[in-house]
N, C-alpha and C positions, 0 to 999 in steps of 0.2 A: 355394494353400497355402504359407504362409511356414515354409522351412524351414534348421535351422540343424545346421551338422555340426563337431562340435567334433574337433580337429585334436590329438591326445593325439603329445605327443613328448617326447625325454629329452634335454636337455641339447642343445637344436636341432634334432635329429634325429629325424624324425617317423618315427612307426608307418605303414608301408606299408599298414595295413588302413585309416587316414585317409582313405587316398585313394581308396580301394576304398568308402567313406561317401560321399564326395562322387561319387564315377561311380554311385553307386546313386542320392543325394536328385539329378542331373541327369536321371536316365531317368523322373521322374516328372511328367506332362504329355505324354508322348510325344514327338510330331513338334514339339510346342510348350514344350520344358522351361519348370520354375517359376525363380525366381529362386531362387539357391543362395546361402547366407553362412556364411563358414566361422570357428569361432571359433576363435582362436591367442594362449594363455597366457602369458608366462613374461616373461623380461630379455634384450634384446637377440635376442629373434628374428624381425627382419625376415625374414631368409632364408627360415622357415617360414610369414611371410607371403605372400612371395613366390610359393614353391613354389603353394602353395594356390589362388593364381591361375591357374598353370600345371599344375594339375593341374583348372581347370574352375569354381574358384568365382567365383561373380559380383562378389561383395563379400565381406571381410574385417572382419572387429572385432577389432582386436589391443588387448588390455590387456597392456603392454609397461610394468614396473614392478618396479623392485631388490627388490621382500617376493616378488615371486612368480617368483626365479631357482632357489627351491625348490621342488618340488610339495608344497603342502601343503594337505589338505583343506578346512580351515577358507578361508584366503583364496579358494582357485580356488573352494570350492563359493560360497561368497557374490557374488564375481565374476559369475558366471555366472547363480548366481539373480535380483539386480539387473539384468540386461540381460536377460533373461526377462520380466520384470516391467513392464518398460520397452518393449516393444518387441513385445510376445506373439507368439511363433513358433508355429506350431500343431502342429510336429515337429523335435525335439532329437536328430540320431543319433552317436552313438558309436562307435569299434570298441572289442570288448570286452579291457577288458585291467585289471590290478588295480587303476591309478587310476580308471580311467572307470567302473568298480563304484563303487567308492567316492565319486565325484564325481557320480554322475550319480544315484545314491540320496539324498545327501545335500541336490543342490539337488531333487529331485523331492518332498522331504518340506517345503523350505521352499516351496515352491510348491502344496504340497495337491494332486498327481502321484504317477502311479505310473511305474513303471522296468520294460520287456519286456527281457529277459536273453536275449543268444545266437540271436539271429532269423539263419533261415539264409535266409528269404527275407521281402518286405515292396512288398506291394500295395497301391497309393492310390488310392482310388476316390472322385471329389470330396472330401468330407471325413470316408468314411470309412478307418479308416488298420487293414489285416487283415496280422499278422504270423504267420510259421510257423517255429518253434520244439523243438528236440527235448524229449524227457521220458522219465522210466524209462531214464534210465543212454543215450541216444541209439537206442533198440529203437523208439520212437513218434515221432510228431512230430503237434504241434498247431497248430490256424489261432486266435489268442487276438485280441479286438480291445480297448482300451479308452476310452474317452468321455472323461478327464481332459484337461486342455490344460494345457500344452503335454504332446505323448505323448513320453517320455525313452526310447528302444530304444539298445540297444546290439548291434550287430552280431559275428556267429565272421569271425573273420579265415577268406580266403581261399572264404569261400562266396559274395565278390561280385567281379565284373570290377575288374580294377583298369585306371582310364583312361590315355589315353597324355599323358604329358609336352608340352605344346606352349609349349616353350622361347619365354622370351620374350613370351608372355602377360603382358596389363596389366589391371586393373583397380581399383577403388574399394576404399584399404587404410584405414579411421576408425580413429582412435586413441579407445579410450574408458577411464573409470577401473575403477581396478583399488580392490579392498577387501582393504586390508593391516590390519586389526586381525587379531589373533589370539594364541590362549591359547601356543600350541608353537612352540617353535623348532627348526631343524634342526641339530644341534651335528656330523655328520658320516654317512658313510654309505660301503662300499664297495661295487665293480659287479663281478660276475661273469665271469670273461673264458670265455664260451660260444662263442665263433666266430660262425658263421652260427646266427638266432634259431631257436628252434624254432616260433615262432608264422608267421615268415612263408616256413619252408624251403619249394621243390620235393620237396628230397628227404631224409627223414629214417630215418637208423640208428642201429638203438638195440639195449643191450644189457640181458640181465637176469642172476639168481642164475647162469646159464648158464656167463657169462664167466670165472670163476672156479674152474671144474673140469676145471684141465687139469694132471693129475698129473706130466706129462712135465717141466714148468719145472723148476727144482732155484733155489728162492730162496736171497739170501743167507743166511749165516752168522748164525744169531743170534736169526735171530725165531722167533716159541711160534706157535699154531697160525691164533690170529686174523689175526695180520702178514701170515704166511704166505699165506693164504686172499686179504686185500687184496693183497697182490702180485702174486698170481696173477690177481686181477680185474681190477688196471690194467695187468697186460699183455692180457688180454683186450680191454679198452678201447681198447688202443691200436691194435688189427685194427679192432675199431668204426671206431675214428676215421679211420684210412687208408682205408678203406674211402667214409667219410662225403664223404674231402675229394676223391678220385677224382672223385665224384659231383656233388662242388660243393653236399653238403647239410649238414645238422645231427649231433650225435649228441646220441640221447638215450637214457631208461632208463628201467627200469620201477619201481616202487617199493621191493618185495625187492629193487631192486641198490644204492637209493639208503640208504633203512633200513639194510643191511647195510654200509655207508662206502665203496660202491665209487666212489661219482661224486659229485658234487657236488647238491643237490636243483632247483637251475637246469637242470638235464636231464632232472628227472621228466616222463615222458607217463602221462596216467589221468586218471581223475575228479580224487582231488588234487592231481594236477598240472597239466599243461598239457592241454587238450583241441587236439587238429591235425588240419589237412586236408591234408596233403602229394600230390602227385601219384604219389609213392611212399614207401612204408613198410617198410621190413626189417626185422623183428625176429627178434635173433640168441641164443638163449638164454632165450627169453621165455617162460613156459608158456603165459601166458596169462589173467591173473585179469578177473573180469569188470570193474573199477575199470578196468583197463587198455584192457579191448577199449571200452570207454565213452569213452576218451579219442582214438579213433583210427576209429574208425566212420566218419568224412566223409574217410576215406584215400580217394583214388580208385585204390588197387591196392596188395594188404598181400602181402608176402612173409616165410615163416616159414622159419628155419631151427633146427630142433631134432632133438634124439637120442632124443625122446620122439614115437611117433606116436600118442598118443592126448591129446599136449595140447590143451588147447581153443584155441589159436590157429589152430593148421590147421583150425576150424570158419569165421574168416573169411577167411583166407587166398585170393586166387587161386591163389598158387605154395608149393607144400609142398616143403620142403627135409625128410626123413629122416636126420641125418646128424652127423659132430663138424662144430663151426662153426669149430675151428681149423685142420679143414682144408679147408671148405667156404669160409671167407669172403675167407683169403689167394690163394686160385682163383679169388676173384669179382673181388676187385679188381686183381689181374695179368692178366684177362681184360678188364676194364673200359679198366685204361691203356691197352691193344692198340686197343681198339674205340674208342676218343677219342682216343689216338695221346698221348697224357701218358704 
């Protein structure tokens, strides 16, 4: 089975779940891997060619071309679908991330293909190819297969091994052409300063409506009652965030925090926001809504802290915190620096 794992990065700097694409399409064949080719977009990124070698691929197709130092649908989908065309891979995987939807639908239509979304696992069986997949808000999970060729899956970050680095790794890097017509131009764009991602954290802390009801603060001089309200949230945030960085994780948020202008929406966790697998999950102020608990389900260990004991977050919770979070969390994490010695 010829298979191709496209290498989604921003500005050089690859999606960690890439790699975790390429340790998956290598385990396929067993004791006998298939041949891996990894595709890598964009202007000037040898490096991420590189990388890609040293993270396991066989071969490389770099289309390495000044129209596509932007991500833009139109060129990389046509890109892509041309060397599909050319070359017929019988499996295109992804990690799942807003391009790679967007790219990997749009060359799967030009190819007369369909697109498996969010595969948290992915079984080859000579050439039949059986993906499992959540459904109903993350409460199910299906085994879906489909017959179209090439099959376009996009993988949840962090549901597969990510392989080791073996620095120094060489192999077969083809320069091939790139397809620069296109309708849109990029006229400018800016980036979010999130810290650590939430899509690839170990450990993520997140705050919700919670943060923001702590009567004791006495905000400045001057603000009416909304102001007020937001001040009080990002100082709440800012326990989040100390908390986060102790940890060496993320901070994130749940909708009502984001809706209400306490954070940024680059920190929403939920259905529309970011769906995560963290190895740890705190949610500080969080009720609980089911968008939310949909986004957080492949946590493998969720911690609640709330003043509410009948929120529905203590229904997935392992550890239930009863309690204020402002004096619950600055405890957690002066216990935390003790216990890491920070």
């Amino acid at each position: 089975m010829k298979t191709f794992v496209y290498i989604d990065h921003f500005k050089g700097e690859a999606q960690p779940a890439s790699w975790e694409a390429l340790g998956l399409a290598k385990s396929f064949g067993g004791s006998s891997p298939l041949t891996t080719t990894a595709l890598v977009f964009g202007s000037g990124v040898d490096d991420v060619a590189k990388a890609a070698l040293e993270y396991g691929a066989d071969e490389v197709l770099l289309a390495d071309d000044p129209a596509l130092l932007d991500y833009r649908a139109e060129t990389y989908a046509a890109t892509l679908s041309a060397l599909a065309s050319s070359l017929n891979p019988d499996l295109i995987l992804f990690p799942t991330t807003a391009r790679t939807r967007e790219l990997s639908a749009m060359s799967a239509l030009d190819l007369n293909s369909n697109v498996i979304t969010d595969a948290t696992a992915v079984e080859v069986n000579d050439d039949n190819i059986v993906v499992t997949r959540p459904i109903y808000e993350a409460k199910l999970f299906e085994k879906v297969t489909a017959s179209a060729k090439p099959q376009f899956i996009t993988l949840r970050g962090r549901a597969f091994p990510k392989p080791d680095q073996e620095t120094g790794r060489t192999g077969t890097i083809t320069k091939v052409d790139a397809k620069t017509d296109a309708l849109s131009t990029v006229e400018g764009y800016s980036v979010a300063e999130v810290g650590v991602s939430l899509n690839d954290a170990g450990v993520i802390v997140s705050g919700g409506r919670g943060v923001s009801n702590n009567p004791s603060l006495q905000p400045p001089a001057g603000l009416d009652d909304k102001q007020t309200e937001v001040w009080r949230a990002q100082q709440g945030f800012k326990l989040v965030g100390e908390l986060a960085s102790v940890l060496g994780g993320a901070v994130g948020a749940s909708r009502a925090a984001v809706d209400a202008g306490y954070i940024p929406y680059s920190n929403q966790v939920g259905q529309t926001g970011k769906v995560v697998a963290p190895d740890l999950y705190i949610a500080c102020g969080i009720s609980g809504a089911i968008q939310h608990l949909a986004g957080i389900r492949s946590a493998k260990m969720v911690v609640a802290i709330n003043k509410d004991t009948d929120a529905p977050i203590f229904k997935v919770a392992r550890y239930g915190v009863v309690g204020d979070l402002f004096v619950i969390v600055p405890a957690l994490t002066e216990a935390f620096k003790k216990k890491l010695g920070k």
